[in-house]
N, C-alpha and C positions, 0 to 999 in steps of 0.2 A: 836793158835799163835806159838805153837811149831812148825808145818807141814812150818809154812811163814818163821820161826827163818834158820830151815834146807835147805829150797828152796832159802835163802837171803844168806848164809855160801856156797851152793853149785856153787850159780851164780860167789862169790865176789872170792872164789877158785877155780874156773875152771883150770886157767892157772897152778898153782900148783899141782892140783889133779891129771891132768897128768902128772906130774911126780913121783907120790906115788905108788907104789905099790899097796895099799890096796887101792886108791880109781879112777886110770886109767880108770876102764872103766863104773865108772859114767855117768851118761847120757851124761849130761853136759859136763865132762871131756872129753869124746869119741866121743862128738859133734852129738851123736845122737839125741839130742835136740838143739837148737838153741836159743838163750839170749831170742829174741819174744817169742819162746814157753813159755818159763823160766816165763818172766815177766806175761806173761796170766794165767799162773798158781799161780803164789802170787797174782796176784789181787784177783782173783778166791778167793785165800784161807784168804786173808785181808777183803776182803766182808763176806766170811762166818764167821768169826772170828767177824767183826763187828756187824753180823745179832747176834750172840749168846749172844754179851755187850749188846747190848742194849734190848736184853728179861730179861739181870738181873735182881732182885728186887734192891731196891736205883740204879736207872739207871745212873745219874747224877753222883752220889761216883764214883759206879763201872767204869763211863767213865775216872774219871781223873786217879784212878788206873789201868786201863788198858793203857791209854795213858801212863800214866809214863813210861812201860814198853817197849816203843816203842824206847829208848836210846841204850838201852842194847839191844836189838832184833838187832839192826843197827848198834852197835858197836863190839859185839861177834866175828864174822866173819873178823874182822881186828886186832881182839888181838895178835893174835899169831906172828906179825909181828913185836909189838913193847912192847910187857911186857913177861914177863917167865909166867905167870900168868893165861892164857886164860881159862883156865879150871877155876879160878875163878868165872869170868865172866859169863862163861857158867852157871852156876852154880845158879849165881844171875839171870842168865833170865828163865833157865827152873823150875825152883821154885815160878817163880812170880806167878804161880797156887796158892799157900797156901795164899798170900796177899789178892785174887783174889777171892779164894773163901769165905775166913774171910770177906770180905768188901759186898759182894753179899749176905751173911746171918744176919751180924749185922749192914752194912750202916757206919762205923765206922773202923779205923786200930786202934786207940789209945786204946779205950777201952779195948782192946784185947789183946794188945801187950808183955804183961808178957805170953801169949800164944801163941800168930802168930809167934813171934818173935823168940822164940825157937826151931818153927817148918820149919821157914824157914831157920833159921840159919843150922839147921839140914840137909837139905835136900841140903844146899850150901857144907856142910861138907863130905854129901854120892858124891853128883856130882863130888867130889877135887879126891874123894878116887877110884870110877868108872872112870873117866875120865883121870886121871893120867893113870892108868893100861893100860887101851888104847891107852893111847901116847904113851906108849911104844912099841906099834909095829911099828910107821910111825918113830921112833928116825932118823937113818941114813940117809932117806930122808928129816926130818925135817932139819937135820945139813946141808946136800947138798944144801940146798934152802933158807936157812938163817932163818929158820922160826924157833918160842921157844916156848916151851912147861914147864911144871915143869916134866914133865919126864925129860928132857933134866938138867934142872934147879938143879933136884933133886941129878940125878945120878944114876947109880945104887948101889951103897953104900948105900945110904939113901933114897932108896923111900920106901922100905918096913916099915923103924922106923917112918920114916915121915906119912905115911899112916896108922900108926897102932894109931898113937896119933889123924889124923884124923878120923876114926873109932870112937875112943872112945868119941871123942866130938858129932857125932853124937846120941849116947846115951844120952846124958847128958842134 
């Protein structure tokens, strides 16, 4: 799902992408692909993503926690337009792994949850602190284009304090 999250982020950004620097000459961006191509390749990659839910063991669980997932896959890609936040987001969907595989081993999230729950919190924490770093190279075209980031958000005054507190929660 991560492969269909990036292919659904590259479609919904095309028209911005070329104007970034670091992501102009994208497939998509540079129009070496075309939207059709685009969409034949996420079905592609939603069918195989589907074949591998449903080999789960508790197949039924694992379908509605992988459906859930399907919000935030679809919403990702529009954050950065209207919250500071997007690297959140990101954050909550590339982790739904740990949900995903906790529900595929025990058939259950609750029972687990003084476990899952800290490990996905975690890995929401590492995504804030990786993903932030990265926004910081597209800053000046994010600002040109209206688009927000928490690198923007943050500043450069505070993303390194801000990031160091996120670090350490991911420990914890």
């Amino acid at each position: 799902m991560r492969g269909a999250g990036c292919t659904i982020n590259d479609m919904w950004d095309a028209d911005f992408d070329r104007h970034v620097e670091r992501t102009k000459s994208r497939p998509l961006a540079s129009r070496e692909l075309s939207m059709t191509q685009a969409t034949a390749f996420l079905a592609a990659q939603l069918s195989v993503g589907l074949g591998v839910l449903l080999s789960l063991p508790h197949m039924e669980f694992c379908f509605m926690v992988g459906a859930a997932s399907l919000p935030l896959v679809v919403a990702y890609p529009l954050m950065k337009r209207y919250t500071n936040w997007p690297q959140l987001v990101l954050g909550m969907t590339f982790n739904w792994g740990a949900l995903m595989g906790w529900a595929a081993t025990h058939g259950s999230l609750m029972d687990g949850l003084s476990i899952v729950g800290p490990l996905y919190a975690s890995g929401i924490t590492w995504t804030l602190v990786y993903d932030t770093l990265y926004a910081h190279q597209d800053k000046r075209d994010d600002e040109k284009l209206g688009l927000k980031s928490t690198a923007l958000y943050f500043g450069d005054e505070y993303t390194k304090p801000i990031l160091y507190g996120f670090s350490a929660l991911t420990f914890t």
